[in-house]
DRENGUKE-713009 format. One line per 2 residues: number of its first residue (from 0); their letters; for each residue x, y, z of C-alpha. Coordinates in steps of 0.05 Angstrom, whole numbers, plus 32768, in hexadecimal, padded with zeros to 4 digits. Each point is the difference from the previous one (the first is absolute). Layout:
REM residues N
NUM	A	X Y Z ~ ...
This chain:
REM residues 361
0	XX	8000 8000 8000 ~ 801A 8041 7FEC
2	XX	8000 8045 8029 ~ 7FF7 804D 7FEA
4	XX	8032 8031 8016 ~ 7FC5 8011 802A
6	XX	7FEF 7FBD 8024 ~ 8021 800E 803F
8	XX	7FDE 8043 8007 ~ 7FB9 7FE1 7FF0
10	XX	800C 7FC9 8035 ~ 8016 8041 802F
12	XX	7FB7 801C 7FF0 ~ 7FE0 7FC0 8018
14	XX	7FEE 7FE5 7FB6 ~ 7FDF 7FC5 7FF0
16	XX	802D 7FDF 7FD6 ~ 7FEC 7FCD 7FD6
18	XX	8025 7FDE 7FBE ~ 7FE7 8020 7FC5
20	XX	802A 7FF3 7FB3 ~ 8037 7FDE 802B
22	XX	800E 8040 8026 ~ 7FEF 8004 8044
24	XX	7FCF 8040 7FF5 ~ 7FD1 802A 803A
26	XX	7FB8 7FEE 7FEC ~ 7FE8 802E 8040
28	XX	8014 8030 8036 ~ 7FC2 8018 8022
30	XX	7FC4 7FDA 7FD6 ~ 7FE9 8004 7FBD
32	XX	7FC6 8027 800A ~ 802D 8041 8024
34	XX	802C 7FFF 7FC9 ~ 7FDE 7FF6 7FC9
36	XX	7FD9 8041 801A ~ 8042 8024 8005
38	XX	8011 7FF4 7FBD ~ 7FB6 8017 7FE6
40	XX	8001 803C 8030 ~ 8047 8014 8013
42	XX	803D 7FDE 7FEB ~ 8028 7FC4 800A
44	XX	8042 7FDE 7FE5 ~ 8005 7FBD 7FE6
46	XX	8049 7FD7 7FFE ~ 7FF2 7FDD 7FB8
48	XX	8046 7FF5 7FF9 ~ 7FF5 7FB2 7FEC
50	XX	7FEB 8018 7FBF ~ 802D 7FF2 7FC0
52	XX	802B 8034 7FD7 ~ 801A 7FFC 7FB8
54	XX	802E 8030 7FE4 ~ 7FF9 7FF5 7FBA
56	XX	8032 8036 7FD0 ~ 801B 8000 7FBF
58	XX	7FE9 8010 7FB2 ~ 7FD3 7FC7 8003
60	XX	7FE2 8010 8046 ~ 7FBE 801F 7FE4
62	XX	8000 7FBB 7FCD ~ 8002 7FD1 8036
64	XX	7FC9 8020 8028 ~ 7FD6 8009 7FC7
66	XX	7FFC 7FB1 7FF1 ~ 8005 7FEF 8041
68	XX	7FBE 8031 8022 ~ 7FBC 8006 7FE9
70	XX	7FFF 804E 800B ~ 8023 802F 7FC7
72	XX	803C 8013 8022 ~ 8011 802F 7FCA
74	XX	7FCF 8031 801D ~ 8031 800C 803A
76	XX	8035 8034 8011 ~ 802A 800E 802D
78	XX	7FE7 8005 8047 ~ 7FC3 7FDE 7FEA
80	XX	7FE0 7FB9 801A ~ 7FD0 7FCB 7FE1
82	XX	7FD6 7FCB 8023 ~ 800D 7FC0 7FCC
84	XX	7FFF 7FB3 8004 ~ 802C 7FCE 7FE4
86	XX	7FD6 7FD3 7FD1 ~ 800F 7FB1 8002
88	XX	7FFD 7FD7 7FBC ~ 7FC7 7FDE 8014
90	XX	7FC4 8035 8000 ~ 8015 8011 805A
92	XX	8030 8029 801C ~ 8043 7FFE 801C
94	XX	7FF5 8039 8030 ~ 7FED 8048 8000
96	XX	8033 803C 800C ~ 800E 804A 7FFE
98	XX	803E 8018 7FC8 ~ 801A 8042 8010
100	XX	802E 802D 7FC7 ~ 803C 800D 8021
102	XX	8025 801E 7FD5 ~ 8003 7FFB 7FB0
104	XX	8011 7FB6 7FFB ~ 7FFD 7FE7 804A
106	XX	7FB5 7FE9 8019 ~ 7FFA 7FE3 804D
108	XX	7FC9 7FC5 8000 ~ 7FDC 7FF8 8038
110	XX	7FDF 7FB7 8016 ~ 7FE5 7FD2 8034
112	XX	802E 7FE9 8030 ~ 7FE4 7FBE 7FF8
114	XX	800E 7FF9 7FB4 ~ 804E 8022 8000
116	XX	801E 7FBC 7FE5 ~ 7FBB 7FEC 7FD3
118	XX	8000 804C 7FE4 ~ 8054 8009 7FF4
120	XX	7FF7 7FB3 7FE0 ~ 7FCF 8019 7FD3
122	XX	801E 8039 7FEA ~ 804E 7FE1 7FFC
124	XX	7FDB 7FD3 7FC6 ~ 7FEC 8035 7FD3
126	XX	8040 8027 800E ~ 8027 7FD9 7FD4
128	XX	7FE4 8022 7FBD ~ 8008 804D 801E
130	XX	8044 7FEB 8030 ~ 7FE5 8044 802C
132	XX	8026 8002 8042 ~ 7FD6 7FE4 8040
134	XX	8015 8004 8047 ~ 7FD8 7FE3 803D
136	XX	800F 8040 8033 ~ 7FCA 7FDE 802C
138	XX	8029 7FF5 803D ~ 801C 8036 8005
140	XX	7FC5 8037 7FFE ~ 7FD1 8009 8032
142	XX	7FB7 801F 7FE9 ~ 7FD1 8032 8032
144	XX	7FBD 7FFF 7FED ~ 7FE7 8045 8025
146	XX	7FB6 800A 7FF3 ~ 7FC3 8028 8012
148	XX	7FE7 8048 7FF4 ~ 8031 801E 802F
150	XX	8035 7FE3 7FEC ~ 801B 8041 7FCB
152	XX	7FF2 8028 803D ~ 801F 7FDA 8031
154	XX	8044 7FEC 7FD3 ~ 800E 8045 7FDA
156	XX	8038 8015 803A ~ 802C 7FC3 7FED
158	XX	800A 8018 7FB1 ~ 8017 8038 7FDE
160	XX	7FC6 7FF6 7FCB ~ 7FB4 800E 8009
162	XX	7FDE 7FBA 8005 ~ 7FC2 801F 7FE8
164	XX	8015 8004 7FB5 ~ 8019 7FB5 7FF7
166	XX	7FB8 7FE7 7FDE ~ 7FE7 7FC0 800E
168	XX	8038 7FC6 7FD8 ~ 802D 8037 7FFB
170	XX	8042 8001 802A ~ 8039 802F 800B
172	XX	804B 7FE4 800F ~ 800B 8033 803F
174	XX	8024 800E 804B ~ 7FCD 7FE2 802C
176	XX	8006 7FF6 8052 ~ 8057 8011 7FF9
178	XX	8006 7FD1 7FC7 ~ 801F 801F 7FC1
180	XX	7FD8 7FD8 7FC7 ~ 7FC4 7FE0 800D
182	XX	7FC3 7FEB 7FD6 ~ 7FC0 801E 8014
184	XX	7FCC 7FEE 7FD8 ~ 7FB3 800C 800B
186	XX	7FE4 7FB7 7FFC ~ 7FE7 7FCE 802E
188	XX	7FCA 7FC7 8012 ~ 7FD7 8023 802F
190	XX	7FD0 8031 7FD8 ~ 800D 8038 8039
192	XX	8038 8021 7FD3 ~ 8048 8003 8019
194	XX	8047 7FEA 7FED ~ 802E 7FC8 7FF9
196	XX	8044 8010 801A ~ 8040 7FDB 7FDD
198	XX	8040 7FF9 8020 ~ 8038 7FD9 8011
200	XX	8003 7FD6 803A ~ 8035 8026 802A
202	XX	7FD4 8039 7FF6 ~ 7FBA 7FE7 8015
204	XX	8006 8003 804E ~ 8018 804B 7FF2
206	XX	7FC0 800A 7FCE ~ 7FD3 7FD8 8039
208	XX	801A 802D 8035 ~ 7FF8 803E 7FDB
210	XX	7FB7 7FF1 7FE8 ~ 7FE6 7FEB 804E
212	XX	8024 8043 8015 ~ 7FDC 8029 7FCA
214	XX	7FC4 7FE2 8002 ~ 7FEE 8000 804A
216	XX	7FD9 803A 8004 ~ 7FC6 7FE2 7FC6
218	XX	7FFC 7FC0 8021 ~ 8032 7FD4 7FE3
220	XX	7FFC 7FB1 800A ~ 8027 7FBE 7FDD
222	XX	7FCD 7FDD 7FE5 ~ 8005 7FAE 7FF3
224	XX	7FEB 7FD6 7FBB ~ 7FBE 7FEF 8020
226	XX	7FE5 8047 7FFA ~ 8026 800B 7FBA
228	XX	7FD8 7FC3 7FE5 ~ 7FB3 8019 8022
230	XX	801E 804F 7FDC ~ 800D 7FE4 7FBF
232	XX	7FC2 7FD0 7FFC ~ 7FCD 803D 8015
234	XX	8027 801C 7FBB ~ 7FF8 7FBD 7FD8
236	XX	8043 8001 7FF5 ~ 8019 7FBA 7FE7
238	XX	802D 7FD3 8030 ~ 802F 7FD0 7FDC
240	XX	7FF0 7FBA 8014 ~ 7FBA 8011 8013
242	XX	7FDF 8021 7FC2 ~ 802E 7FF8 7FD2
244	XX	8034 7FC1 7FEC ~ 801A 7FD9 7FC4
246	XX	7FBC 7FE5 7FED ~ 7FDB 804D 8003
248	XX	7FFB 802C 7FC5 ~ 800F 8049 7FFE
250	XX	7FB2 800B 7FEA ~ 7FE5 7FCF 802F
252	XX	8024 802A 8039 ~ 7FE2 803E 7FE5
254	XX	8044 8011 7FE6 ~ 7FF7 8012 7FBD
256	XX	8012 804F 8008 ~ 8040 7FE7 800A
258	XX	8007 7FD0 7FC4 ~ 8014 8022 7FC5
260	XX	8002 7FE8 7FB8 ~ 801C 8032 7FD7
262	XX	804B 7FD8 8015 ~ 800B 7FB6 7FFD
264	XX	8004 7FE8 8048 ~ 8009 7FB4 8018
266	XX	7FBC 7FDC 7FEA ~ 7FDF 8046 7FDB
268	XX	7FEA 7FDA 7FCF ~ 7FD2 7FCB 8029
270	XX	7FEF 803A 8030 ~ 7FE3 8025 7FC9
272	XX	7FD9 7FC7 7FE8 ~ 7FE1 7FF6 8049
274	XX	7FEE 804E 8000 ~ 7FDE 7FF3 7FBD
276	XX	7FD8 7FCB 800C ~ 7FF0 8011 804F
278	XX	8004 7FE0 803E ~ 7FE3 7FC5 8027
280	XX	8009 8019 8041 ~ 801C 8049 801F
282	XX	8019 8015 8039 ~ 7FBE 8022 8031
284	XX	7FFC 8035 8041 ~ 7FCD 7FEC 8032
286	XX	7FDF 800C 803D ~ 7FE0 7FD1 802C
288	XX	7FB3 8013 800E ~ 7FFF 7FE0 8041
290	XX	802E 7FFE 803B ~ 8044 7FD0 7FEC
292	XX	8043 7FFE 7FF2 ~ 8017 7FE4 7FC1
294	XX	8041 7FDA 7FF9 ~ 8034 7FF2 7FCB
296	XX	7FE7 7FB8 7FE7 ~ 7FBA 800A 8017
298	XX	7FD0 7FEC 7FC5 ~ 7FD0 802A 7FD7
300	XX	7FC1 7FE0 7FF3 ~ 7FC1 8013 7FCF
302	XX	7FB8 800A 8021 ~ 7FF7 7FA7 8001
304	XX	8049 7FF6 8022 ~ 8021 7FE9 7FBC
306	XX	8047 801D 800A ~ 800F 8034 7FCC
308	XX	8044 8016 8016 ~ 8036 8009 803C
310	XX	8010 8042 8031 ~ 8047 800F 7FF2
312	XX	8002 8039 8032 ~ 7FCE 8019 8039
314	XX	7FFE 8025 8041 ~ 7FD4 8021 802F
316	XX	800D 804B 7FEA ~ 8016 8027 802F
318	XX	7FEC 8043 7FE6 ~ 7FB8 7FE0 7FE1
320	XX	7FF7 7FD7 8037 ~ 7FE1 7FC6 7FDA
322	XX	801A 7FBE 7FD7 ~ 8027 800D 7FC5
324	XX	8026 7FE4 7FCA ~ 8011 7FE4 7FBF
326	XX	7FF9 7FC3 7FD1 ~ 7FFA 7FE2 7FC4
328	XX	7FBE 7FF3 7FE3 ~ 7FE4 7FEC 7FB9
330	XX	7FF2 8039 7FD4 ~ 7FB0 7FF7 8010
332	XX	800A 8019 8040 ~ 8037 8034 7FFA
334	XX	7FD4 8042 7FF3 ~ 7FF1 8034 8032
336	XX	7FC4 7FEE 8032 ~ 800C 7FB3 7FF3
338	XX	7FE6 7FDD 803A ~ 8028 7FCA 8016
340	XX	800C 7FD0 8040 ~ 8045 7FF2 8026
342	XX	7FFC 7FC4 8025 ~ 801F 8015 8045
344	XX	8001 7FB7 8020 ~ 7FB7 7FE1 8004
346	XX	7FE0 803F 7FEA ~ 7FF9 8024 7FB5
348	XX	7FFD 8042 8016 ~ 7FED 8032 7FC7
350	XX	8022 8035 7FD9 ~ 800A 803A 7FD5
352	XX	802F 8011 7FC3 ~ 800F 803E 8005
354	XX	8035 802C 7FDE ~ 8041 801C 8018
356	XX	8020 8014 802F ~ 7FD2 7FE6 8042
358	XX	8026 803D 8025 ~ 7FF5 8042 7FDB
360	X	801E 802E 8038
């Protein structure tokens, strides 16, 4: 099990620690419900530093990326982002990421900590026809997610540039919290707005330190996995593993803003096909009618019980207060106001489709 440069301070805090992506990673500090409702109304900082990064440079950076991602990375610039996934031969998908424009021929990729060997693997393979240069920097960065609406306010002291004019997936290479060059870049998981701090690992305590100092007087609080997964699912944000894998399609996933085919990408060509001729099942919202909490696995079932799909995420929202989640269900019963049933043990308690997000601050 592998440790941030942060471990020993979360243990310090009282953290629950728990093994998450073979790191051992702080899923809560004072309960999920507190700080998820610190991220929503104040702000809070999440170590994310078991994600992966890819420094991919060169002539043929932009090339690799292209075939590689479903997004058109052509459409960035420097100090510019794009959410993107990785496409597998095979119709699913290897893993979804953010690619940031470094500079002119250097792009940083982003991805699950839990895919860093599938994801480089992947990519390695279709390296061969654009030889771009790759380097796994993974161990030695450390990533702050900082997130919530006062979290410009509350981390403007720490930088010589105003926060307030990086827009949402943009980022700026600046002096944050002492440290000469950082990456601060206006993205996150949490739908509360926010930053994602970049740094090395000898730096991070110093960047930790700096952020709890500045950020005292607006209510600052670390904030564990647990709330980041209840944050991003009241934003329908996909979770690797959960609602999307290798067997789930860009457009079932409710991807296909990202999934561009004026490039040719890893599997375009059946993608396109899929997109022409629809879909047999998507990817729905939905809230339970009736008091319940659905779970990842739970079954969806149709009005006479019949199993018509699977939850791959749920919760009890804690801003909503009531069930919610996500799942895949055939096409039939993917439109707005659907009614469907999630089987929560003995019971089929009913729901709605609805659209996204659940949380609409």
């Amino acid at each position: 099990m592998k440790n941030t440069a942060l471990t020993a301070i979360h243990e310090s805090l009282g953290a629950k620690m728990v093994p998450f992506a073979g790191y051992n990673m702080p899923v809560s500090y004072e309960g999920v419900n507190i700080e998820h409702e610190t991220v929503r109304k104040a702000v809070g900082v999440f170590d994310v530093s078991h994600m992966g990064e890819f420094l991919i440079s060169g002539p043929n950076a932009l090339a690799l990326i292209q075939k590689v991602t479903s997004n058109d990375a052509s459409k960035l610039s420097v100090g510019k982002a794009q959410y993107s996934c990785l496409p597998n031969e095979t119709g699913g998908i290897v893993d979804d990421l953010i690619v940031y424009q470094i500079k002119e021929e250097q792009y940083l990729l982003v991805v699950n900590a839990s895919n860093i060997d599938k994801d480089w693997d992947h990519i390695t393979k279709y390296n061969k026809e654009f030889n771009a240069d790759m380097r796994n920097i993974s161990e030695g960065y450390s990533l702050l997610a900082i997130q919530g609406p006062k979290a410009v306010e509350a981390m403007q002291s720490l930088t010589s540039i105003d926060l307030s004019e990086i827009k949402f997936y943009n980022f700026k290479v600046a002096d944050f919290a002492g440290i000469e060059h950082v990456i601060i870049s206006a993205t996150g998981y949490t739908g509360s707005g926010g930053f994602e701090i970049y740094c090395k690992n000898e730096e991070v305590k110093q960047v930790w330190d700096n952020v709890f100092e500045a950020g005292a007087t607006f209510g600052i609080k670390p904030i564990g996995l647990a709330a980041r997964d209840t944050l991003r699912l009241e934003m329908g944000y996909c979770l690797y593993g959960n609602d999307i894998n290798d067997t789930t399609s860009p457009f079932e996933a409710g991807l296909g803003w990202i999934t561009k085919f004026n490039k040719d990408f890893v599997n375009s060509k059946a993608l396109s096909e899929e997109k022409k001729h629809g879909l047999k099942r998507k990817l729905v919202a939905f809230e339970l009618d009736e008091r319940g909490i659905p779970r990842h696995d739970y079954d969806i079932v149709d009005g006479q019980g019949n199993s018509i799909g699977i939850v791959t995420s749920g919760t009890m929202s804690p801003s909503l207060g009531k069930g919610i989640g996500l799942g895949y269900v055939p096409k039939i019963f993917s439109e707005v106001g659907s009614k469907i049933n999630i089987q929560v043990r003995k019971k089929a308690i009913p729901a709605t489709v609805i659209k996204l997000p659940f949380y609409k601050g």
